[in-house]
N, C-alpha and C positions, 0 to 999 in steps of 0.2 A: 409734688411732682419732681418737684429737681434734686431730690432725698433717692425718687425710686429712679432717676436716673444714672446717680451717681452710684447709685449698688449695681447699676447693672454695668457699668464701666468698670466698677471693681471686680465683679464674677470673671466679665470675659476679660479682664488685662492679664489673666494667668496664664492666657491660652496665646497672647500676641506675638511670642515670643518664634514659635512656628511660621507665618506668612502675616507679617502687618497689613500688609495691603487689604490680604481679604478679609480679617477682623475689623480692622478700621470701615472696610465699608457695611460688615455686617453691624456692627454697633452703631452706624450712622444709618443705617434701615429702622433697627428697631428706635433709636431717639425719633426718628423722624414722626414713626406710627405711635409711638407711647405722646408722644406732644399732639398729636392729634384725636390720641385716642381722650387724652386725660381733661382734655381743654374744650372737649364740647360733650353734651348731654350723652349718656350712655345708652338712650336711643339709638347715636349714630354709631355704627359699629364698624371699624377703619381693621379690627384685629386679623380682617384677612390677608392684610397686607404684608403681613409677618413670615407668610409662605416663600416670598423674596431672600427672606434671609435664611430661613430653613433650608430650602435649594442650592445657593450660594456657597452654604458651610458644609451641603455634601456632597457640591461639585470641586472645593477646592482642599476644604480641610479636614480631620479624622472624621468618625462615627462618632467616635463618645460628646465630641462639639456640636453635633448633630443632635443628640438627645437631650443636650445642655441649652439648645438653644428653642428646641421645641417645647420642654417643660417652662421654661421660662416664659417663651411669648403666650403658651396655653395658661401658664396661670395669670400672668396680666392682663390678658383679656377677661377674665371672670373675673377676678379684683377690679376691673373697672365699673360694677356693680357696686364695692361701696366706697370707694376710692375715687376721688376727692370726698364725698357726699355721701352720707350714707342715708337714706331713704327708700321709698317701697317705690318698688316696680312693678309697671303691669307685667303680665307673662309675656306677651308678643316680647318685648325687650328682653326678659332672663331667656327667653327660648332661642334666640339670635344672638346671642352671645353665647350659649352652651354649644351652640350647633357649629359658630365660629371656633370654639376651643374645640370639640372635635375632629373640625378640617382641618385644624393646624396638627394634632395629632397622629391624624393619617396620614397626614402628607409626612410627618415624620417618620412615621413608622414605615412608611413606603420607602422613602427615601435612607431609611439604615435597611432593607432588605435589599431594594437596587446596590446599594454598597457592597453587601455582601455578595450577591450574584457575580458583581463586578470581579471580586476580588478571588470567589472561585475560578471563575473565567481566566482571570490573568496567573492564576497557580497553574491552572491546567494547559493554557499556552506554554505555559513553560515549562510544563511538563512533556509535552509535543516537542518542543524543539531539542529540548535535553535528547530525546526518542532519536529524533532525525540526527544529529548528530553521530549520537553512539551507535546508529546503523549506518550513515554513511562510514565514518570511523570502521568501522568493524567490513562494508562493502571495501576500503580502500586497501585494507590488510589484506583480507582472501586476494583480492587483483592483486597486487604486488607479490605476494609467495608465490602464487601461480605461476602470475609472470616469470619469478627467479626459478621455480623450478624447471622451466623447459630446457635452459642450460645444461644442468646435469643429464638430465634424463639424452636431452641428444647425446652428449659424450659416451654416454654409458652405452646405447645404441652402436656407434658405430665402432666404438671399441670390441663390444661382442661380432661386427659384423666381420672387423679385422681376425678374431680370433677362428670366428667359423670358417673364412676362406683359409686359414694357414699361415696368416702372417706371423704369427709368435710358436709356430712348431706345427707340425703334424697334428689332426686331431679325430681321435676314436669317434667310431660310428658312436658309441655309447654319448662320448663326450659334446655329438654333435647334436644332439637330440636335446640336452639339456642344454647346450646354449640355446636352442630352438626354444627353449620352454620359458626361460628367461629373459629372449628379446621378444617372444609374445606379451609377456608380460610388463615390461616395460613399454612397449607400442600401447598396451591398453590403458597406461599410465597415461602418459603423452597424450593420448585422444581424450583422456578427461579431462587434464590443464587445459588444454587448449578446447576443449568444450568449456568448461569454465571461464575463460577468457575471453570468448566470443560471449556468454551469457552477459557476463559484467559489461561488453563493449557494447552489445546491443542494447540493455536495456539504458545506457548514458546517452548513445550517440543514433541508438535506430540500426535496423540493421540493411544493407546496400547490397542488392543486387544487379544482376549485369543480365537483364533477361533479351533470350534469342529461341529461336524456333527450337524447341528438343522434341525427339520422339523419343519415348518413354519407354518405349520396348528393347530397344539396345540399349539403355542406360540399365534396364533394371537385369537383364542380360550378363552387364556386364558386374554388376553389384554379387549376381549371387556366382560366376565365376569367382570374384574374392573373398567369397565368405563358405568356397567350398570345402576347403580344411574343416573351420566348425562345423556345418553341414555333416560333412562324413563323420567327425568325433562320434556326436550323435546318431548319426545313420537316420538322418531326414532327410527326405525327398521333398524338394521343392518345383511345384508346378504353377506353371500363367498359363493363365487364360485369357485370351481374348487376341486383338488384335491391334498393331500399335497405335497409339495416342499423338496426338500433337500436344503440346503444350507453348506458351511461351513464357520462360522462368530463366532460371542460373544454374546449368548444368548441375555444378557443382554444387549449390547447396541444398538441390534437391538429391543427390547424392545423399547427401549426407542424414534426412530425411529418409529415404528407404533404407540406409544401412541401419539406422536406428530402429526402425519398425520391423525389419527381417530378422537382428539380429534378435531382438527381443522373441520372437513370436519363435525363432529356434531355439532359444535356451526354455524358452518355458512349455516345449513340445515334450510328450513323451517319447523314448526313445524307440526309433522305430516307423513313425507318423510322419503324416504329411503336413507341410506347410503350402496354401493357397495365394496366389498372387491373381485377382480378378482383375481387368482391366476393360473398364465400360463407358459408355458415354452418355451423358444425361444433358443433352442441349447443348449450353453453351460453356459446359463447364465437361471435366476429364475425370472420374472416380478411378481411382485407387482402393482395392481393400485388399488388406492383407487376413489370413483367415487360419489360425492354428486349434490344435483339440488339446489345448496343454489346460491349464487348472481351471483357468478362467478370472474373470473380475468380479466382484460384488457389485451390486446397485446404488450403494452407499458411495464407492470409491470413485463412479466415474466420472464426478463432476472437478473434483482434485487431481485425476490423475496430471494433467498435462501443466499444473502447478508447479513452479519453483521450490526444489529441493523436498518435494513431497514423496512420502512412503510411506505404502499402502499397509493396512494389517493384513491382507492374504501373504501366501507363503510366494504367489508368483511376482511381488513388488521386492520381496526382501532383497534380493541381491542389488537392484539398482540403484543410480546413483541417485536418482530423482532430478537428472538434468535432458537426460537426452530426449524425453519428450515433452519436455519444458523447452529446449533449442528447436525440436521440429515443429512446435506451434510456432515459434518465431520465426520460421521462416517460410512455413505455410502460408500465414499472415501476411508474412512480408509479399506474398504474392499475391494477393487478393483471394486467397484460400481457405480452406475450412479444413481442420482435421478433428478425428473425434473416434470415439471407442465403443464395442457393444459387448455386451452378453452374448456369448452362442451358447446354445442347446442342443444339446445335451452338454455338454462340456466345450469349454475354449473360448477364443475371443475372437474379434474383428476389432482390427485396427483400419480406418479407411482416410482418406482426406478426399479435397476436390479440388479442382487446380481451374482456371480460368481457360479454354478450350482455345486454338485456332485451327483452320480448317485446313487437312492436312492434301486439297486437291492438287497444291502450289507445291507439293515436297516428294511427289511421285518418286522422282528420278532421284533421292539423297538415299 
């Protein structure tokens, strides 16, 4: 017995060199269970006790110590069959110690598969954070250019606006038309940075509204007043129906909400057609639909549409940016609201939301 102790101090000394502590106590498990295994009749069978140090070596140290220490206590437990004594056994005894070498078995095998679970786990954790990173990284970039672009883009603005009054000379009806076309374009600039900016701030910080009583029919009145340039380009008539709304929200960012869902439903009208503005009441809530005969949406698309930075495979998503009905859910939202998209038929869409209603008996006189 103290020959098959001493071998087993020599196998696991190679391994000490890793964590003493936890070898030192696993080779003091197995001493412990081999002297008791060896030192009384192989009737009694102690070999389950080995699963301590099995556990141990693959809670603290490699796998490969783990199979080193499970082959080991599995075969010293059947060697205690002729070890010290070699002699006939009944079965009940060979059957309770095969059954014991087993257990210690599985539990090893368990215990290198648990390892390995573990260790894809901890790959893929950190393959998650690597992720998070390099999309915050990549969030804090886009915010930052954006930010610096609004700089330029103002100058550039009100230098054109210097030029179209006259500060730097006289300027041709011709010449006044292209700075027109120019600082349109630059103004469309500007409203995506800064729809950009508000995207990134909102989804960091949430987004803050300043909600008071609006009526919704001079707001939306006054929306397509400035969107009558586009309007005419195209030669769409724009018609509401109904009769005014109360809501309570933030002027302004529900502004910014219809300008997004009017302008859209006029660029993708054919030229010539009507654009619909319904305004109804459903209880305790305010519908809004907007309603165009332009190409229309897929059935596929409408559950992404109002997705961040999404674009659609019809030909009526390709021009957009993929934010500005991704900004009007968030501010929907921010109200206690619902916004959302349908199929028309024969052709075109319905863009609608619903706003949370107050009763407008108290607003006669505004």
């Amino acid at each position: 017995m103290s020959k098959t102790i001493s071998f087993i101090r020599k196998v696991f000394s190679s391994y000490t060199h890793q964590s003493s502590y936890s070898y030192g106590l696993i080779i003091s498990i197995v001493t412990v269970v081999i002297v008791m295994e060896y030192a009384t009749p192989s009737a009694y069978v102690f070999g389950y006790l080995y699963t301590g140090a099995i556990l141990l070596a693959n809670t603290h140290i490699n796998r490969n110590f783990v199979i080193l220490v499970t082959v080991t206590t599995a075969t010293l437990t059947l060697l205690n069959l002729f070890i010290p004594v070699l002699e006939i056994h009944n079965l009940s005894t060979i059957a309770n110690r095969i059954i014991a070498m087993v257990a210690l078995l599985v539990t090893g095998w368990l215990s290198v598969q648990n390892h390995n679970y573990e260790e894809k786990i901890a790959n893929q954790q950190a393959q998650i954070k690597a992720q998070e990173q390099l999309f915050q990284m990549r969030e804090d970039f886009v915010s930052t250019l954006t930010h610096d672009l609004k700089t330029p883009l103002l100058g550039a603005i009100e230098t054109l606006k210097s030029f179209q009054l006259g500060s730097f000379g006289q300027v041709s009806p011709k010449q006044q038309k292209i700075l027109e076309m120019i600082s349109r374009s630059h103004q469309s600039t500007l409203q995506l940075v800064e729809t950009v900016l508000d995207i990134y701030r909102n989804d960091n910080e949430g987004l803050k509204i300043d909600p008071k009583p609006v009526n919704l029919r001079p707001l939306l009145n006054e929306i397509i007043a400035s969107l009558t340039d586009l309007a005419q380009s195209r030669r769409i008539h724009i018609n509401i129906i109904g009769d005014r709304l109360w809501v309570k929200g933030d002027a302004w960012q529900l502004k910014r909400v219809f300008i997004n869902l009017l302008s859209n439903a006029i660029n993708h009208s054919p030229r010539g057609s009507n654009v619909e503005i319904l305004l109804e009441s459903k209880g305790d809530e305010q519908q809004i639909l907007v309603i165009d005969n332009g190409l229309g949406i897929t059935k596929e698309e409408l559950p992404q549409l109002f997705e961040r930075f999404y674009q659609g495979v019809s030909d009526r998503q390709a021009k957009g940016s993929g934010l500005g009905l991704y900004l009007s859910r968030q501010i929907v939202e921010a109200h206690g609201g619902k916004i959302w998209a349908e199929v028309r038929y024969p052709q075109g869409a319905i863009f609608g939301c619903r706003l949370p209603a107050i009763m407008d008996d108290c607003y006669d006189n505004f």
